[in-house]
PDB file with one MODEL, atoms N, CA, C and O in Angstrom:
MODEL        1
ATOM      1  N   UNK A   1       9.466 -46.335 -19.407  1.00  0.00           N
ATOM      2  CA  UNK A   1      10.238 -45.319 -20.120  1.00  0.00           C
ATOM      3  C   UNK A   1      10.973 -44.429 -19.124  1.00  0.00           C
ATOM      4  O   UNK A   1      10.501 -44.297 -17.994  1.00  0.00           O
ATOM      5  N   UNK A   2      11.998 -43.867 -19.443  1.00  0.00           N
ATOM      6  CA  UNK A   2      12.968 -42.808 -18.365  1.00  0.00           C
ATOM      7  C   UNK A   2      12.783 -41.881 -19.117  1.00  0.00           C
ATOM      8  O   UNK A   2      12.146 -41.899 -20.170  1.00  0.00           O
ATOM      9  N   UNK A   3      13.606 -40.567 -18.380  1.00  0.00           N
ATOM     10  CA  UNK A   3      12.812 -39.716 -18.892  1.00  0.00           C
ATOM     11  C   UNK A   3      13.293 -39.158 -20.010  1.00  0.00           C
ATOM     12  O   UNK A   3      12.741 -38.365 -20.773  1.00  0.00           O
ATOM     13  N   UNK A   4      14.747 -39.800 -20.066  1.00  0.00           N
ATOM     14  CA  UNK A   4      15.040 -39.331 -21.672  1.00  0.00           C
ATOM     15  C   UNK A   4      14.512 -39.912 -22.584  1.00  0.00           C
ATOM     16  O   UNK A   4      14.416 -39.397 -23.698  1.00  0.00           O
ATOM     17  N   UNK A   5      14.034 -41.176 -22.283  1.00  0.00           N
ATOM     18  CA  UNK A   5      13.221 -41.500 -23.464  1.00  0.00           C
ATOM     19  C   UNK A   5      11.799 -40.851 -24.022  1.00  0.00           C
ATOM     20  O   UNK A   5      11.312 -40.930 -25.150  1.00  0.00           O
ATOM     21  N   UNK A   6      11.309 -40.187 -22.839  1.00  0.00           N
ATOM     22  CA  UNK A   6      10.049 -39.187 -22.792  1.00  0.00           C
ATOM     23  C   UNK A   6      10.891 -38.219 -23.714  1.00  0.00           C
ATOM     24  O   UNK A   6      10.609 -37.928 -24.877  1.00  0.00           O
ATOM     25  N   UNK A   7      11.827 -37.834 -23.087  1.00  0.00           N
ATOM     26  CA  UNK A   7      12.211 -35.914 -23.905  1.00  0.00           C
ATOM     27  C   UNK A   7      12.730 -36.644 -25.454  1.00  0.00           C
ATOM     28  O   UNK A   7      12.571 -35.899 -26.421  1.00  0.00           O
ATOM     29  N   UNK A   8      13.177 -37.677 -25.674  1.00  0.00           N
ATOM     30  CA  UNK A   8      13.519 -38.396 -27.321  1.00  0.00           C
ATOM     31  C   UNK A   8      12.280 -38.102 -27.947  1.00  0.00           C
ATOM     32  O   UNK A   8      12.148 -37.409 -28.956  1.00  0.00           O
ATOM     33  N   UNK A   9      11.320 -38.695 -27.261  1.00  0.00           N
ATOM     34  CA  UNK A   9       9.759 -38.638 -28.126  1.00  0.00           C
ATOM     35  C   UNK A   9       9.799 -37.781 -28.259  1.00  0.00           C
ATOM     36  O   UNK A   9       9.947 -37.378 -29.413  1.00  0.00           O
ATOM     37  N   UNK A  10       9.679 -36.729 -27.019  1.00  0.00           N
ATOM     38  CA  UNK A  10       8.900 -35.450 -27.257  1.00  0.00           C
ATOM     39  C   UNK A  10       9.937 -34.344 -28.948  1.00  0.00           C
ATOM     40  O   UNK A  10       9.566 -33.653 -29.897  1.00  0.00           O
ATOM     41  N   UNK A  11      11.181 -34.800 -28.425  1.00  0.00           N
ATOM     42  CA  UNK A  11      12.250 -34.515 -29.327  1.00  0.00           C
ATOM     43  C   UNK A  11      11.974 -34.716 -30.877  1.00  0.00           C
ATOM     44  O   UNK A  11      12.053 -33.895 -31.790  1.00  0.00           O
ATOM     45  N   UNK A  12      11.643 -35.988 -30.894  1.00  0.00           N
ATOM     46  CA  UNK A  12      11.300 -36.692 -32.371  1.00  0.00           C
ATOM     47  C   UNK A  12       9.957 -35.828 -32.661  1.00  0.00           C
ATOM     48  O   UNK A  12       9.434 -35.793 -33.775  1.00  0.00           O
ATOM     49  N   UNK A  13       9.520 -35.219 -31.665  1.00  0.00           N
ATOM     50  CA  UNK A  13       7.755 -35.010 -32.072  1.00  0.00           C
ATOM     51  C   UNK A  13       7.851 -33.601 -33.014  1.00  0.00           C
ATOM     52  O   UNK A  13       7.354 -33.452 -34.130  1.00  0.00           O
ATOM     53  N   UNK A  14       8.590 -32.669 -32.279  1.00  0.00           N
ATOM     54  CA  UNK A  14       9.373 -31.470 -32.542  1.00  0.00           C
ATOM     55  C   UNK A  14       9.995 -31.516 -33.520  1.00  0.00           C
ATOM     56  O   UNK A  14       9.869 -30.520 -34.233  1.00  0.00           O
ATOM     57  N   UNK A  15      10.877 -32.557 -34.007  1.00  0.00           N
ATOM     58  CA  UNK A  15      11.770 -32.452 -35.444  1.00  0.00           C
ATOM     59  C   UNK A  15      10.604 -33.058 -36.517  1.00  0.00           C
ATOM     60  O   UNK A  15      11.036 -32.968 -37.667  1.00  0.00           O
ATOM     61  N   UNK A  16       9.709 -33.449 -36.481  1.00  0.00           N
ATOM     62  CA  UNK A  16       8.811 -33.953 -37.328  1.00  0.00           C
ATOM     63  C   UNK A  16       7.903 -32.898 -37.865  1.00  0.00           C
ATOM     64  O   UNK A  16       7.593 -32.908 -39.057  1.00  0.00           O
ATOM     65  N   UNK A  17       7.377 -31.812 -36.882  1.00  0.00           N
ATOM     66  CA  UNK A  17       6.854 -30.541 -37.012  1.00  0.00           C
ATOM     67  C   UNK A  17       7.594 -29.517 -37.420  1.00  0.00           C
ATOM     68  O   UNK A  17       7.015 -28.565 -37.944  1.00  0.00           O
ATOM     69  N   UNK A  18       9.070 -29.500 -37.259  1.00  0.00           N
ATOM     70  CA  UNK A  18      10.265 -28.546 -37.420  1.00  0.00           C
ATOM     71  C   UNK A  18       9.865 -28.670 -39.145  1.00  0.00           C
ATOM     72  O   UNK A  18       9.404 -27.762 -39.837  1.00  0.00           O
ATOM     73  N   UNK A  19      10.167 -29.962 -39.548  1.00  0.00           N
ATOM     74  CA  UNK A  19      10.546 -30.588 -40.708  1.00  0.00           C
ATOM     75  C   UNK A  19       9.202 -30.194 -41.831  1.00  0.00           C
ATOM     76  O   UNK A  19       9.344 -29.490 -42.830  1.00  0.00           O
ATOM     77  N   UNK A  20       8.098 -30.737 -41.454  1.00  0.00           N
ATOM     78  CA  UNK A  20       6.721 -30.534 -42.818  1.00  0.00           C
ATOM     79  C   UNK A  20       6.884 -28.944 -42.522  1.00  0.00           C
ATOM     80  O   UNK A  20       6.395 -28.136 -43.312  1.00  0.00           O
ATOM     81  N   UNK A  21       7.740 -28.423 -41.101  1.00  0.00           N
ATOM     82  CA  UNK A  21       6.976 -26.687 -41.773  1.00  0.00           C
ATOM     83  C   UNK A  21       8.206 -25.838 -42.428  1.00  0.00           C
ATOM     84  O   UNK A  21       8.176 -24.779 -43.055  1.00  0.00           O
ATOM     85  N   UNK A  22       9.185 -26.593 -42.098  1.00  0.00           N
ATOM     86  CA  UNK A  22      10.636 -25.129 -42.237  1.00  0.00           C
ATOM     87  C   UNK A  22      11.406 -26.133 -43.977  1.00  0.00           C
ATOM     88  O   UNK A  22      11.832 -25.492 -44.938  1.00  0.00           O
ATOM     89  N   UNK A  23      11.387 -27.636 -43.935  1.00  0.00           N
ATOM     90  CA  UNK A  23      12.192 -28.655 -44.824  1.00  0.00           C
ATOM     91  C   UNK A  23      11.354 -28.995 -45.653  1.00  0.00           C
ATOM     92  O   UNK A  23      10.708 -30.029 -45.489  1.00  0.00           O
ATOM     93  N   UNK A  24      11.135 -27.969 -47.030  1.00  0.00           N
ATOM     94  CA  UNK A  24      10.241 -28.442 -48.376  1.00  0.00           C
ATOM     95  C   UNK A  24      10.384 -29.770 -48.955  1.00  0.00           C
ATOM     96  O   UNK A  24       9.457 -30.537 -49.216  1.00  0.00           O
ATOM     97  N   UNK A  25      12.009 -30.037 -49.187  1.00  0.00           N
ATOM     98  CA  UNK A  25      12.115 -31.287 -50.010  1.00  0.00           C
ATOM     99  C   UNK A  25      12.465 -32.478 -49.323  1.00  0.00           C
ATOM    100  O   UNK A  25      12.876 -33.414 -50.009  1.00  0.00           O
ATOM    101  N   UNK A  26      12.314 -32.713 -47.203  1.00  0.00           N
ATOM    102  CA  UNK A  26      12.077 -33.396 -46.708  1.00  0.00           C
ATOM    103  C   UNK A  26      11.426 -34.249 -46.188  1.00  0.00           C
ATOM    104  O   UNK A  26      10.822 -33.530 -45.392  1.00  0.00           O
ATOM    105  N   UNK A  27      11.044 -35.275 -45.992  1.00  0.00           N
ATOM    106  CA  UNK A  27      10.144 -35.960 -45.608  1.00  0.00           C
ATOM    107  C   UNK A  27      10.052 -36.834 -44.409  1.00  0.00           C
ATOM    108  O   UNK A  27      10.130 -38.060 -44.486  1.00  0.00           O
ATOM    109  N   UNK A  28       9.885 -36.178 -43.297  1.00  0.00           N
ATOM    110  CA  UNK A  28      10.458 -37.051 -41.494  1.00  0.00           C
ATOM    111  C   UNK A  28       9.107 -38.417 -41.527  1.00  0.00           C
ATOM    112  O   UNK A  28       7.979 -38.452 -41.035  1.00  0.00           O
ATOM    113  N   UNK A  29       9.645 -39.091 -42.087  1.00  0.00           N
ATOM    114  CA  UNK A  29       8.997 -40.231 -41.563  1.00  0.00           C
ATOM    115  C   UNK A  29       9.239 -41.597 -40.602  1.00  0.00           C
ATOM    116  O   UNK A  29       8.563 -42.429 -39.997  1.00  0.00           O
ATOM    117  N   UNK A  30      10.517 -41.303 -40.842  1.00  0.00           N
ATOM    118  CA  UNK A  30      10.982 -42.401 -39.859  1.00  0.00           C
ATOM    119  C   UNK A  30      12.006 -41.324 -39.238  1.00  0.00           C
ATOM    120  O   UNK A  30      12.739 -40.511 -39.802  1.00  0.00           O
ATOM    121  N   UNK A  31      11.773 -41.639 -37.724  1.00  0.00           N
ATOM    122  CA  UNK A  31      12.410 -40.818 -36.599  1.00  0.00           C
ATOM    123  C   UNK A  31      12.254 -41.226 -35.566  1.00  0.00           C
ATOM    124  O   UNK A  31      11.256 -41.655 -34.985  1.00  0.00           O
ATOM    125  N   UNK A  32      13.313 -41.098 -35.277  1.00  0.00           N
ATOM    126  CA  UNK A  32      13.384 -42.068 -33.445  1.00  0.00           C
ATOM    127  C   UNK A  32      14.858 -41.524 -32.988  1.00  0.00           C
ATOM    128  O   UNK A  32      15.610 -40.802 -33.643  1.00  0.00           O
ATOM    129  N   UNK A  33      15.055 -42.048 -31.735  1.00  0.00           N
ATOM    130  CA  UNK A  33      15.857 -41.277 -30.869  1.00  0.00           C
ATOM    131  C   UNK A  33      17.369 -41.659 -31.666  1.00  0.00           C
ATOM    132  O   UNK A  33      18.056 -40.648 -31.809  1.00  0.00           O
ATOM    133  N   UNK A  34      17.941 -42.799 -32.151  1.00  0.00           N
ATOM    134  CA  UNK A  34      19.104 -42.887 -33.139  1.00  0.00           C
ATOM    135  C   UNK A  34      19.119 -42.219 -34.563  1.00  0.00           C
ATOM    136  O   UNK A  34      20.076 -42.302 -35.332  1.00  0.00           O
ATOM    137  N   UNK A  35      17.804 -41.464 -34.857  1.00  0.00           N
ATOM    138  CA  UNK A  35      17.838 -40.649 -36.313  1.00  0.00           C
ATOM    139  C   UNK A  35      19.415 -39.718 -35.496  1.00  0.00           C
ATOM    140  O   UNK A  35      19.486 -39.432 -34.301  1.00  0.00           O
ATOM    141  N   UNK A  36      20.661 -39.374 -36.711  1.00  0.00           N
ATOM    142  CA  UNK A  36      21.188 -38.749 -36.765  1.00  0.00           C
ATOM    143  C   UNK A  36      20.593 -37.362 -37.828  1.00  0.00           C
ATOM    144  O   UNK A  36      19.956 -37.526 -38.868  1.00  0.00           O
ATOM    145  N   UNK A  37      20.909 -36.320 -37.372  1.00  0.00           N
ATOM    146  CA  UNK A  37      20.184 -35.149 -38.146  1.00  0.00           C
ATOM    147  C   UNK A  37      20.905 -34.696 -38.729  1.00  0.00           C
ATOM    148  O   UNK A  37      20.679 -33.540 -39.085  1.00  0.00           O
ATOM    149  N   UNK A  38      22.211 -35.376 -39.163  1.00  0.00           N
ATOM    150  CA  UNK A  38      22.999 -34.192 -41.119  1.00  0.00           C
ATOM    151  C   UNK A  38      23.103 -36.246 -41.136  1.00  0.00           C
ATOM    152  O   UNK A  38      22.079 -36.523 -41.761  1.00  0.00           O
ATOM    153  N   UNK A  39      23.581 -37.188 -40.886  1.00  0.00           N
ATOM    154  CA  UNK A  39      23.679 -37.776 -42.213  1.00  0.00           C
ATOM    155  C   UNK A  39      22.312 -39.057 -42.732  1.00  0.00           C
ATOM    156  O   UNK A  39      22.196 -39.755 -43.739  1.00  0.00           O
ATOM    157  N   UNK A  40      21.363 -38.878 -41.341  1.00  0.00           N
ATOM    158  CA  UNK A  40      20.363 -39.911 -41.862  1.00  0.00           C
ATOM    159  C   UNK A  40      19.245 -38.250 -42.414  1.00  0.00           C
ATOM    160  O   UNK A  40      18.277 -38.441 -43.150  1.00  0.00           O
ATOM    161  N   UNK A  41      19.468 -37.307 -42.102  1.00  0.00           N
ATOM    162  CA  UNK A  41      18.227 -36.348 -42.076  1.00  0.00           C
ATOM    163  C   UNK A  41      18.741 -35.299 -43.463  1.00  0.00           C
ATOM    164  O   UNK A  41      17.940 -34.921 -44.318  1.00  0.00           O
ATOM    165  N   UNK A  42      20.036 -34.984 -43.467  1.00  0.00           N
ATOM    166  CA  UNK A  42      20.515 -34.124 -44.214  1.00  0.00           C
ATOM    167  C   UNK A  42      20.214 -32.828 -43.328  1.00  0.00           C
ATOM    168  O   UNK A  42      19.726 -31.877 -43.939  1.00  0.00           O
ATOM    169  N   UNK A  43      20.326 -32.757 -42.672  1.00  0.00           N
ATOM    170  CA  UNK A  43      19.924 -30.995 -41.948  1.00  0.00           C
ATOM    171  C   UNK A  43      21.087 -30.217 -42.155  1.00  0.00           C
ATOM    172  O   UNK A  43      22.145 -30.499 -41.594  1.00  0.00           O
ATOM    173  N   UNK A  44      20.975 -29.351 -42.848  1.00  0.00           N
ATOM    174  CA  UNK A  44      22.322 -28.396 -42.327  1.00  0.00           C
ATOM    175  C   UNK A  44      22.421 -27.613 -41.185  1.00  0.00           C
ATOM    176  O   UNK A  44      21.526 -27.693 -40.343  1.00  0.00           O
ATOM    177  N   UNK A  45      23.441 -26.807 -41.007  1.00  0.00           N
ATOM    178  CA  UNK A  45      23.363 -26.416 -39.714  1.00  0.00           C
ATOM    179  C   UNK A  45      22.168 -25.769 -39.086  1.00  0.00           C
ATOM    180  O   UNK A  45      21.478 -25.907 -38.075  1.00  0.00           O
ATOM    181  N   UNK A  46      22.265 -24.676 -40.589  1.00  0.00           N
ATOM    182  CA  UNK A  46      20.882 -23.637 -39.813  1.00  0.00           C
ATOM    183  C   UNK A  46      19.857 -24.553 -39.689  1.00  0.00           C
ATOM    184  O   UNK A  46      19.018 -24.142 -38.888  1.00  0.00           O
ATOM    185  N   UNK A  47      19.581 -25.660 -40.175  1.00  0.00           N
ATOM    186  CA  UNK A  47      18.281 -25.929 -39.889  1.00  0.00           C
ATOM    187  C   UNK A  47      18.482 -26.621 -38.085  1.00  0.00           C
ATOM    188  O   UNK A  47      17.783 -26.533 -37.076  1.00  0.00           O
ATOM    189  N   UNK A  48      19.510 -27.142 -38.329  1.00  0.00           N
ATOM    190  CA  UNK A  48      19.461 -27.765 -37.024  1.00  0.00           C
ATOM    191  C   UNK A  48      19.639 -26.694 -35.316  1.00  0.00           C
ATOM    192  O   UNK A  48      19.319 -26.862 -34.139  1.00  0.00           O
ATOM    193  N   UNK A  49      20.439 -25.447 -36.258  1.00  0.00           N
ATOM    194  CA  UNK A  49      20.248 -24.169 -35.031  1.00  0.00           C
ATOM    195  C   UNK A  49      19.151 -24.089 -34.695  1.00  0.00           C
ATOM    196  O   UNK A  49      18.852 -24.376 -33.536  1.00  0.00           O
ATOM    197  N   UNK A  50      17.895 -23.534 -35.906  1.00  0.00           N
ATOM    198  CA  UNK A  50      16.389 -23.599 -35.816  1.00  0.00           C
ATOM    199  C   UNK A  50      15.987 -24.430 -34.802  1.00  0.00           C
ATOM    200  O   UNK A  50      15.694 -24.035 -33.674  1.00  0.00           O
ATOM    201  N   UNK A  51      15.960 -25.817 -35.250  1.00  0.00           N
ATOM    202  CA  UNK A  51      15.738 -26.965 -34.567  1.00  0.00           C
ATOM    203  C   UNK A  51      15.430 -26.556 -32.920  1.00  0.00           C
ATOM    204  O   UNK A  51      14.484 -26.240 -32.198  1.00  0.00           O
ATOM    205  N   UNK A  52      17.235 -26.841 -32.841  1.00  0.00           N
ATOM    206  CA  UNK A  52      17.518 -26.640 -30.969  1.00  0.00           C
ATOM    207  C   UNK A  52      16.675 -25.215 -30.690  1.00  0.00           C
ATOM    208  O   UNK A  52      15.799 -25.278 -29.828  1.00  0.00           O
ATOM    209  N   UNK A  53      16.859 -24.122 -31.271  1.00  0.00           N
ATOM    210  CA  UNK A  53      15.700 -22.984 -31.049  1.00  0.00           C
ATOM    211  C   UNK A  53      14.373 -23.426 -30.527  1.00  0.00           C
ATOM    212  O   UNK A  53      13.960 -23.005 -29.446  1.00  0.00           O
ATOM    213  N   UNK A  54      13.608 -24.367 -31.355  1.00  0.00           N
ATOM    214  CA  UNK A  54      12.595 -24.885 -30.773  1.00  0.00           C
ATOM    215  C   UNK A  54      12.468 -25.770 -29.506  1.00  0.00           C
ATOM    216  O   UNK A  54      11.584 -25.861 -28.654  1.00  0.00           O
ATOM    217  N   UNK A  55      13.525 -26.319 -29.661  1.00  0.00           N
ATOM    218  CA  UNK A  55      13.813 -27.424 -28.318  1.00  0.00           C
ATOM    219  C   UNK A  55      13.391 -26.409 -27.191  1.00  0.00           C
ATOM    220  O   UNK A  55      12.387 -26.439 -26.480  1.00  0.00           O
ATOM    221  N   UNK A  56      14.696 -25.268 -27.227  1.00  0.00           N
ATOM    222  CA  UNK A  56      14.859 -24.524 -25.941  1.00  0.00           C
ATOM    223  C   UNK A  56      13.829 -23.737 -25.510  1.00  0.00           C
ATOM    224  O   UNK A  56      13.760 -23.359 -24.340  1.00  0.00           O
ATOM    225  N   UNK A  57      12.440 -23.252 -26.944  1.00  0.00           N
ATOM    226  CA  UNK A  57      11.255 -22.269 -26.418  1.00  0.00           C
ATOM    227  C   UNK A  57      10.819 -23.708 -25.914  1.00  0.00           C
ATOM    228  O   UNK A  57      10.587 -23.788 -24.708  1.00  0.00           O
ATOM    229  N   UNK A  58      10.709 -24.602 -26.512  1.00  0.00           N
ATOM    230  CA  UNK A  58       9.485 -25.279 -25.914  1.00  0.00           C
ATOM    231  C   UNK A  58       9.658 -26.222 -24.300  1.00  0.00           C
ATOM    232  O   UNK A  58       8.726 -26.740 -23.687  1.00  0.00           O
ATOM    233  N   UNK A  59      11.314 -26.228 -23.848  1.00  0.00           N
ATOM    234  CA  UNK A  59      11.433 -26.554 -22.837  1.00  0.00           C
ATOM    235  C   UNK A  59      11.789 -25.631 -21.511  1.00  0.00           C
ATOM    236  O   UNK A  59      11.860 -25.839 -20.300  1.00  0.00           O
ATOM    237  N   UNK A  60      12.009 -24.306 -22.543  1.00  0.00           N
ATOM    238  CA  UNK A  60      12.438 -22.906 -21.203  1.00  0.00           C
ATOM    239  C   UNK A  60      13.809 -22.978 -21.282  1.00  0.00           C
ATOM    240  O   UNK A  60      14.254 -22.142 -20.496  1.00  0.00           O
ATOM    241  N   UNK A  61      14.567 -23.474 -21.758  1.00  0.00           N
ATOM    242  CA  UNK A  61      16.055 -24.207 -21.272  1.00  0.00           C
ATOM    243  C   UNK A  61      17.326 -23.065 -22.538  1.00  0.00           C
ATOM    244  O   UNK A  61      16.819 -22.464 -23.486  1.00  0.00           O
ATOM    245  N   UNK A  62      18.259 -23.021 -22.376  1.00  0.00           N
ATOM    246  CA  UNK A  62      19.127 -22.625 -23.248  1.00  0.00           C
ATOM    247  C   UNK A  62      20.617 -23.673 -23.215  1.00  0.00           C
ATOM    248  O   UNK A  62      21.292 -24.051 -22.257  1.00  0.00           O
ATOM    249  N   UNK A  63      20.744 -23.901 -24.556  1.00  0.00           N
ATOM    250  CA  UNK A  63      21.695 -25.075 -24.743  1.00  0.00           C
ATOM    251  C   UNK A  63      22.759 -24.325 -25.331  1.00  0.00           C
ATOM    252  O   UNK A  63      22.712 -23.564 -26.297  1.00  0.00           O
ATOM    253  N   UNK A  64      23.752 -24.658 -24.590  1.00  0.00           N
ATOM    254  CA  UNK A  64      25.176 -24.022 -25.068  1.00  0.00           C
ATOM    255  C   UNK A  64      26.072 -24.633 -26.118  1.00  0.00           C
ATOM    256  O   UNK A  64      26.358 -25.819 -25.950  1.00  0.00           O
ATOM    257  N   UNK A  65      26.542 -24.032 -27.139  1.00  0.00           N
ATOM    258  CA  UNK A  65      27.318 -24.076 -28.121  1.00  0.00           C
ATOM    259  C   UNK A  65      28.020 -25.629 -28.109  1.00  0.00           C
ATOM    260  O   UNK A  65      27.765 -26.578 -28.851  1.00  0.00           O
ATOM    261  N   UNK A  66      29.168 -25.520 -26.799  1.00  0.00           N
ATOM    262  CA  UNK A  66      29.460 -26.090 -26.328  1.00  0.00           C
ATOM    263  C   UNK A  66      29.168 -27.957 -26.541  1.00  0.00           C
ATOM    264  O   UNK A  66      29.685 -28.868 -27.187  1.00  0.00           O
ATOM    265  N   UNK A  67      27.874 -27.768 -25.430  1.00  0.00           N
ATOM    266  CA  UNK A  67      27.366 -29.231 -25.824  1.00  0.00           C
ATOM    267  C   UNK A  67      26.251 -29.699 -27.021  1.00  0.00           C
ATOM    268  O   UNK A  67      25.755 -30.806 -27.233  1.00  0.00           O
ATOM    269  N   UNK A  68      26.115 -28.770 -27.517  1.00  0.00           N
ATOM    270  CA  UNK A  68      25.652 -29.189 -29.016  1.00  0.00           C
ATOM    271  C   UNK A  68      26.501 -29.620 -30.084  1.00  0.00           C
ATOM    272  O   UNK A  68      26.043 -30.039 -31.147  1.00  0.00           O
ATOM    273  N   UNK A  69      27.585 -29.543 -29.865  1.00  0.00           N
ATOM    274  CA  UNK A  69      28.483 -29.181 -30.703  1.00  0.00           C
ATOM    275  C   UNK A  69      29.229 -31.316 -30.803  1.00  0.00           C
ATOM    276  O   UNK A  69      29.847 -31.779 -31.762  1.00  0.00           O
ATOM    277  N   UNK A  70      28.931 -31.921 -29.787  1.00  0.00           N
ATOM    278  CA  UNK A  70      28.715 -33.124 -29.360  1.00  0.00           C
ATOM    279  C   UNK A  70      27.704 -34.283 -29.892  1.00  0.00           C
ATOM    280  O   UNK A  70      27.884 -35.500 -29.927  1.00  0.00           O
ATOM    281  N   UNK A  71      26.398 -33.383 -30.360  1.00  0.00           N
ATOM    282  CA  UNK A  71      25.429 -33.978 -30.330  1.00  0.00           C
ATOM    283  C   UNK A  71      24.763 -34.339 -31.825  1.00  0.00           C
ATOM    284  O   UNK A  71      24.118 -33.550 -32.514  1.00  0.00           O
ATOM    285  N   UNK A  72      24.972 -35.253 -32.039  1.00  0.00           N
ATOM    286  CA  UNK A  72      24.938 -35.871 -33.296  1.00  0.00           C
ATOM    287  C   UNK A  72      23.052 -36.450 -33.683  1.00  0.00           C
ATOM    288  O   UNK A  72      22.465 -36.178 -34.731  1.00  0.00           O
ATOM    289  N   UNK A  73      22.457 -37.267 -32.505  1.00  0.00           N
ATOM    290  CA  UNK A  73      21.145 -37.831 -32.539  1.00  0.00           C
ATOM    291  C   UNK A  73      20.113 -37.326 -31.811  1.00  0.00           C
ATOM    292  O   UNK A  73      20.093 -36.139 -31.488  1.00  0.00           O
ATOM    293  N   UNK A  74      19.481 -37.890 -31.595  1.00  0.00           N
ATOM    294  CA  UNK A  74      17.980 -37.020 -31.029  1.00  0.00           C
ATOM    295  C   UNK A  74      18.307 -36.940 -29.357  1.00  0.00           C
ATOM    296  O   UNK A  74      18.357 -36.068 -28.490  1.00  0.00           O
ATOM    297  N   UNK A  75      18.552 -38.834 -29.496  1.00  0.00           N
ATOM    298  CA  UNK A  75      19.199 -39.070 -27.662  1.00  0.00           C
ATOM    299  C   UNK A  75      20.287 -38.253 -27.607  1.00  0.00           C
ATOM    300  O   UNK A  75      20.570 -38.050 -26.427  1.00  0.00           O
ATOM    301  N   UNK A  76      20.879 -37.803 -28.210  1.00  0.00           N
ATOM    302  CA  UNK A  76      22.171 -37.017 -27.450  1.00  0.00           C
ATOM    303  C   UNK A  76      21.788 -35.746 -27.142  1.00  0.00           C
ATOM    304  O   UNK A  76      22.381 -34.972 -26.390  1.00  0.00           O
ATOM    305  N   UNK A  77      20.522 -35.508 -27.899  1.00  0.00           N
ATOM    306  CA  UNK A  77      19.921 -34.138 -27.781  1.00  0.00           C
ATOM    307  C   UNK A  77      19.000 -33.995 -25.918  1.00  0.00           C
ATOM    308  O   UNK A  77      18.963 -33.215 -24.966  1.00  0.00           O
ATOM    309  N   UNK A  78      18.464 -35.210 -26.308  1.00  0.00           N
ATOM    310  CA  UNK A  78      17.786 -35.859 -25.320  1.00  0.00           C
ATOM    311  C   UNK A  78      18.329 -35.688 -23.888  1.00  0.00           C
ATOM    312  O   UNK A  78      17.756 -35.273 -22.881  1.00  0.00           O
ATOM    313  N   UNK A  79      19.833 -36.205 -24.107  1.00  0.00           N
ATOM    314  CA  UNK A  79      20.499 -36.241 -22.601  1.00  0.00           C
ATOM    315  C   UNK A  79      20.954 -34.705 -22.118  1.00  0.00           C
ATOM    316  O   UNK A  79      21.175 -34.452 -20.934  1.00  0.00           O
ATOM    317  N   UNK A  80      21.038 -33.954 -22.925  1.00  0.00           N
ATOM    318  CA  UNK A  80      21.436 -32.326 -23.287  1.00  0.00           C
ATOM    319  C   UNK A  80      20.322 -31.851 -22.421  1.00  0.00           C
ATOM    320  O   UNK A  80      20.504 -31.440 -21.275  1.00  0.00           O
ATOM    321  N   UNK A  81      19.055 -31.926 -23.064  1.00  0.00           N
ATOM    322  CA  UNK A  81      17.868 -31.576 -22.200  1.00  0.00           C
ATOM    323  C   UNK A  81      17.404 -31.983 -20.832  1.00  0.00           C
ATOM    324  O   UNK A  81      16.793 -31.301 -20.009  1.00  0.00           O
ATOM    325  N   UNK A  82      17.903 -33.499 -20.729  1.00  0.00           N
ATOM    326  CA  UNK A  82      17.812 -33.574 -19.297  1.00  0.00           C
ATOM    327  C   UNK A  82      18.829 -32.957 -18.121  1.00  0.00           C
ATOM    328  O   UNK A  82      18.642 -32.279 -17.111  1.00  0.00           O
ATOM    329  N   UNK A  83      19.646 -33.364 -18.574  1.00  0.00           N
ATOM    330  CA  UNK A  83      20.764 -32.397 -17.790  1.00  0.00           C
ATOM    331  C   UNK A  83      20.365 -30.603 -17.469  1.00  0.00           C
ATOM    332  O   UNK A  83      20.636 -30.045 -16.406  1.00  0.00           O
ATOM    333  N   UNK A  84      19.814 -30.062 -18.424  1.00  0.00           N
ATOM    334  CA  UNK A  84      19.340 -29.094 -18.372  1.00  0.00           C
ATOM    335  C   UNK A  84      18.183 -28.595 -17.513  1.00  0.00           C
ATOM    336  O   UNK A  84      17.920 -27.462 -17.107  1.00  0.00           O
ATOM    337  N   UNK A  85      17.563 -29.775 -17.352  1.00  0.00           N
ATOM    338  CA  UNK A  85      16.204 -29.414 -16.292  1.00  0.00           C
ATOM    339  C   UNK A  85      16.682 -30.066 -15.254  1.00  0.00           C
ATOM    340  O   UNK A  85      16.209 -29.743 -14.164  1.00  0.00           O
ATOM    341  N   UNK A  86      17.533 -30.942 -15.278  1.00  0.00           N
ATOM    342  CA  UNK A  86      18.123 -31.520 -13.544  1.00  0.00           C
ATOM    343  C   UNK A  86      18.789 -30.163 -12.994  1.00  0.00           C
ATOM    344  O   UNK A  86      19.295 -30.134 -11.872  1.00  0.00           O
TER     345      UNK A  86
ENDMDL
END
């Protein structure tokens, strides 16, 4: 595994916990690093602001507008975060 595939997991692990606690009428059961999060997940934005919120406490990191704004899947989230700790 590289290490974006580590931060995908860890990524997927996070939107799965995001999801049973913040997304009542959702159900993350299938998730992996190609889940897109508005059209395979339905997320709207705020949820997905939330989301990256958690990304960034739980990695120390702050993700700019910018390249989120790009990032459609978990891996794209994924490569966001690595770049961020390189």
């Amino acid at each position: 595994m590289t290490a974006i595939d580590d931060i995908a997991c860890r990524l997927s692990s996070l939107l799965v916990t995001y999801i049973k606690e913040n997304v009542a009428d959702k159900i993350a059961t299938e998730i992996g690093p190609d889940t897109d999060l508005t059209s395979d997940l339905e997320l709207e934005s705020i949820q997905i602001m939330e989301y990256v919120v958690e990304i960034e406490d739980d990695y120390d990191i702050s993700i700019d507008l910018e390249s989120l704004s790009n990032a459609k899947t978990i891996l794209d989230l994924a490569g966001i975060v690595a770049r961020q700790l390189n």
